[in-house]
MARVEX-595335 format. One line per field, with one value per residue: residue in three letters; x, y negated, z negated of N, C-alpha, C in turn. Coordinates in pm, 1 decimal. Layout:
MARVEX-595335
residuo c(Ala; ...);
nxx c(X; ...);
nyy c(Y; ...);
nzz c(Z; ...);
caxx c(X; ...);
cayy c(Y; ...);
cazz c(Z; ...);
cxx c(X; ...);
cyy c(Y; ...);
czz c(Z; ...);
***
This chain:
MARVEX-595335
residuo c(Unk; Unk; Unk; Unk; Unk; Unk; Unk; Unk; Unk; Unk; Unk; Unk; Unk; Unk; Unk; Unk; Unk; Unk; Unk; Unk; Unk; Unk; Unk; Unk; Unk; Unk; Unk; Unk; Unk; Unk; Unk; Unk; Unk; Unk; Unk; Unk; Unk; Unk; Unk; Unk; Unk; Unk; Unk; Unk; Unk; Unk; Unk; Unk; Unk; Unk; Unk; Unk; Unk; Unk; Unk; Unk; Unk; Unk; Unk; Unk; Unk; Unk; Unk; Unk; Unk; Unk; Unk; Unk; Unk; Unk; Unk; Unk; Unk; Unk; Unk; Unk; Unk; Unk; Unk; Unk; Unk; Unk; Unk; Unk; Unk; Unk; Unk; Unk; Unk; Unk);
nxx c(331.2; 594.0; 883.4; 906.6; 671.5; 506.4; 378.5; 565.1; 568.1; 497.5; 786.1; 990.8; 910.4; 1008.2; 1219.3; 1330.5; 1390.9; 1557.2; 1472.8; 1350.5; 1105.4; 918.8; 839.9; 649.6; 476.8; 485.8; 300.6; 37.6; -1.7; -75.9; -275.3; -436.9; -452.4; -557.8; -833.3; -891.7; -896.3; -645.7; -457.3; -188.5; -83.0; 117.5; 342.0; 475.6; 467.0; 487.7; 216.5; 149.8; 387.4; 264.6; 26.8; 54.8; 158.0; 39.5; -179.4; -45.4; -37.4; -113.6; -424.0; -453.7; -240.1; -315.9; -588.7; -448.1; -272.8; -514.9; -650.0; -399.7; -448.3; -662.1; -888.0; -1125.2; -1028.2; -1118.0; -1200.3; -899.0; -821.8; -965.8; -884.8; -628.0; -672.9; -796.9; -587.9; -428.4; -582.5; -541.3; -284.4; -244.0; -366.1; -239.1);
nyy c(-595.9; -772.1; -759.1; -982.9; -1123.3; -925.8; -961.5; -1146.2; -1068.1; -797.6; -721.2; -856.3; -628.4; -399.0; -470.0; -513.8; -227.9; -135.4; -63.1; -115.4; -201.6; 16.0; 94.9; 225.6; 199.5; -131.3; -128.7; -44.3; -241.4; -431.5; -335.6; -330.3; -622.7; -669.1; -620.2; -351.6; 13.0; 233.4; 479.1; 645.4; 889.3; 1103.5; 1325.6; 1330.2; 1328.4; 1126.0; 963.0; 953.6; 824.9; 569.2; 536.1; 538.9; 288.5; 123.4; 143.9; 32.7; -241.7; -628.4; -754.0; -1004.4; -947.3; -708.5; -870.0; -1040.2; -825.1; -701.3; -917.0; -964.2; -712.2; -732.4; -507.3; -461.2; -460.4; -240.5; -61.1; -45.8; 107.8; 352.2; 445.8; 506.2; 686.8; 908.7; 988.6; 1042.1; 1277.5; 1504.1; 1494.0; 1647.8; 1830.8; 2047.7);
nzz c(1484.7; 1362.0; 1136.3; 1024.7; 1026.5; 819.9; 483.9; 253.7; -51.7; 29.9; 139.7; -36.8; -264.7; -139.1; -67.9; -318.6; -420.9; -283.6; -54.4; 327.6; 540.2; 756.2; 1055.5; 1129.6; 872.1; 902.6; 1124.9; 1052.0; 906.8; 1092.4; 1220.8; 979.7; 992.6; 1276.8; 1184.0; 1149.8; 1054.4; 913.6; 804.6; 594.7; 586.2; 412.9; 317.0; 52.3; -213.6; -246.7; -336.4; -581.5; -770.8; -653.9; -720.2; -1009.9; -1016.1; -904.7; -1134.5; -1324.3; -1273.7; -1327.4; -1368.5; -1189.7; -1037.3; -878.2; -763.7; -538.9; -427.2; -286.5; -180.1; -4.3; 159.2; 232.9; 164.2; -139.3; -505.8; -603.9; -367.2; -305.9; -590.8; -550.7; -327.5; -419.5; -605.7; -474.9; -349.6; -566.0; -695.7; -410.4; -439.2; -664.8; -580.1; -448.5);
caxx c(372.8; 715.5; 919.1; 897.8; 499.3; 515.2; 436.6; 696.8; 559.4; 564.9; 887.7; 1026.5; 893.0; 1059.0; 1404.4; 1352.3; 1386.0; 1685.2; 1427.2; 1300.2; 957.8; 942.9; 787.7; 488.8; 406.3; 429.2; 170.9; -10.3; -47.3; -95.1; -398.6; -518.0; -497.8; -673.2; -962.2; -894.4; -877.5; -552.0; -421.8; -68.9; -90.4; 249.1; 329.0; 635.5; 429.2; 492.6; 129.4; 170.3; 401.8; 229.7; -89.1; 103.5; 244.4; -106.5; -243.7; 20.2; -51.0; -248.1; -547.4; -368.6; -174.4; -454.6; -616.4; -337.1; -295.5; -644.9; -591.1; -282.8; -465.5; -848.5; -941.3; -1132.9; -943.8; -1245.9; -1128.5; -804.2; -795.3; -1036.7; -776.2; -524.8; -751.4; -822.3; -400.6; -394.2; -650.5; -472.0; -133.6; -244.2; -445.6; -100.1);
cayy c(-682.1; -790.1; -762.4; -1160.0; -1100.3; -833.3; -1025.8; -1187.9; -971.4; -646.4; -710.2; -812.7; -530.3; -304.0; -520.6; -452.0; -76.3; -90.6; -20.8; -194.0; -199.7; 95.0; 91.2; 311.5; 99.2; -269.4; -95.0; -14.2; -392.0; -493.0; -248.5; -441.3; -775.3; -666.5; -552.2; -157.6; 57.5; 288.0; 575.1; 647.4; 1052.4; 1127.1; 1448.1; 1345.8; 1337.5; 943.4; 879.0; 974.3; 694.6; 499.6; 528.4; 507.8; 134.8; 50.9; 154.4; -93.1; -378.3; -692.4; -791.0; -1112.4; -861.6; -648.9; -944.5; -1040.7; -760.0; -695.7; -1034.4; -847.9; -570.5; -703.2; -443.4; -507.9; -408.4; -100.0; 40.2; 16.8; 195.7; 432.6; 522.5; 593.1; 823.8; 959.9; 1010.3; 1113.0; 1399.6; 1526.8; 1526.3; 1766.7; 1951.9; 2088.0);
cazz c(1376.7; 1334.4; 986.4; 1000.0; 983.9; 676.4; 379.0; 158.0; -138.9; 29.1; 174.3; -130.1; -332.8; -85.0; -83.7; -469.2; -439.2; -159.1; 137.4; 399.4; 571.9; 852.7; 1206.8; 1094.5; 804.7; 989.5; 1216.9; 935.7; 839.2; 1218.6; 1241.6; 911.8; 1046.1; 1349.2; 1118.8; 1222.2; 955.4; 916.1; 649.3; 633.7; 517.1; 365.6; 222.5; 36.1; -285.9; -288.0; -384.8; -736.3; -826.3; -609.9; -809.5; -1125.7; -1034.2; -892.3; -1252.2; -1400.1; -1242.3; -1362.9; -1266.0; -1067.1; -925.4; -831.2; -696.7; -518.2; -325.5; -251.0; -77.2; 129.2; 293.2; 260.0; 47.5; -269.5; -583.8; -607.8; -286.2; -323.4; -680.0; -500.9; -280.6; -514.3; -684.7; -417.5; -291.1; -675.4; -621.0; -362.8; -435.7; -766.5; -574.0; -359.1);
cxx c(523.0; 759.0; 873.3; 711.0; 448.7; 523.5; 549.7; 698.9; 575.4; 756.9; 976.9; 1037.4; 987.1; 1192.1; 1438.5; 1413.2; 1547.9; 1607.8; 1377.9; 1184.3; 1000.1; 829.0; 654.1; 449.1; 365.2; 278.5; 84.6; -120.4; -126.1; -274.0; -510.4; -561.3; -546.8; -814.1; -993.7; -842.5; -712.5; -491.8; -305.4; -107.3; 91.9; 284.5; 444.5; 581.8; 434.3; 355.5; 117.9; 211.4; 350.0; 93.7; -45.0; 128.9; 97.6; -186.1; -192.8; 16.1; -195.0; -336.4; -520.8; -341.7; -237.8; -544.4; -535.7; -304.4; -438.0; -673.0; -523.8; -335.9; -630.9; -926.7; -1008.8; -1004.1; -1019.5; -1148.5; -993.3; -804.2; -852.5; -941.0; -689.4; -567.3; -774.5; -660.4; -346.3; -441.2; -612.4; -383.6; -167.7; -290.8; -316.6; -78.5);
cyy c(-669.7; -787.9; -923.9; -1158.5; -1060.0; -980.6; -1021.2; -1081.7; -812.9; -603.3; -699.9; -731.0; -382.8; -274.4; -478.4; -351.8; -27.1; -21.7; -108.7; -115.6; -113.6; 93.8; 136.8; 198.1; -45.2; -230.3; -97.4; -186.8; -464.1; -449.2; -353.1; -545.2; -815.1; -617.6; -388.5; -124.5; 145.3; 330.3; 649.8; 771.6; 1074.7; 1215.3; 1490.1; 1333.8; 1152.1; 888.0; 862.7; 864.9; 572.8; 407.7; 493.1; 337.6; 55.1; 19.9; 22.6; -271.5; -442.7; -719.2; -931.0; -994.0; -788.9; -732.2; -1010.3; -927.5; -687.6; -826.1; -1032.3; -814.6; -626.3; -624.1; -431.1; -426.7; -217.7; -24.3; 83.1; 114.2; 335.5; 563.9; 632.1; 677.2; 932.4; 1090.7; 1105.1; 1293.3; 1498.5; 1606.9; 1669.7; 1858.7; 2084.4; 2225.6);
czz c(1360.8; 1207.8; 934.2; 974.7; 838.9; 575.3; 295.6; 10.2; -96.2; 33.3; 54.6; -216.3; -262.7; -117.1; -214.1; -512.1; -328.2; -42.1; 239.4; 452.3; 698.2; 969.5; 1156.5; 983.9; 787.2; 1084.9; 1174.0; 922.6; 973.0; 1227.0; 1132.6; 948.3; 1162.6; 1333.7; 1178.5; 1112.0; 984.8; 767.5; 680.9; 557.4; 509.8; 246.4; 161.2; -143.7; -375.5; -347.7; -489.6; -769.4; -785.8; -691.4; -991.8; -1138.7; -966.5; -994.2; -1370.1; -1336.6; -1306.1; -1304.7; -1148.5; -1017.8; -819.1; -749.7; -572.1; -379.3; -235.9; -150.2; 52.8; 227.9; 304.0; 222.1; -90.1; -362.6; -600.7; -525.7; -305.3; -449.0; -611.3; -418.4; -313.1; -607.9; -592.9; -349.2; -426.7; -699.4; -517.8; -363.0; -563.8; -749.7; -464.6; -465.8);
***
């Protein structure tokens, strides 16, 4: 997957923050949109806010990206409970 692939919302959300989309995590999306699963393990304690800004989003939003990755909204929160679990258990 090329950056030009990466949705316009991730991308943007990235551009938001001053980062751009990185080799490992286009792959990421590629793997998705060949219906192959894939779990980015990152032990930089990033899931925390991650799960925090997942918690704040609306339900569009939530829908929305559940759309993105093909994920219901379930799983994904699931996830991030799961990334949340985790990170506190360190």
């Amino acid at each position: 997957m090329t950056d030009a692939a990466v949705p316009p919302e991730i991308t943007d959300w990235f551009a938001g923050r001053g980062w751009r989309v990185r080799r490992h995590q286009a792959e990421m999306l590629s793997a998705s949109d060949a219906g192959k699963h894939a779990m980015l393990v990152a032990d930089t304690g990033a899931g925390i806010p991650a799960v925090r800004q997942f918690a704040d989003l609306s339900a569009d939003e939530k829908a929305r990206l559940s759309d993105l990755t093909g994920f219901s909204a379930e799983d994904l929160e699931a996830a991030m409970n799961i990334t949340a679990e985790y990170q506190s258990s360190k």
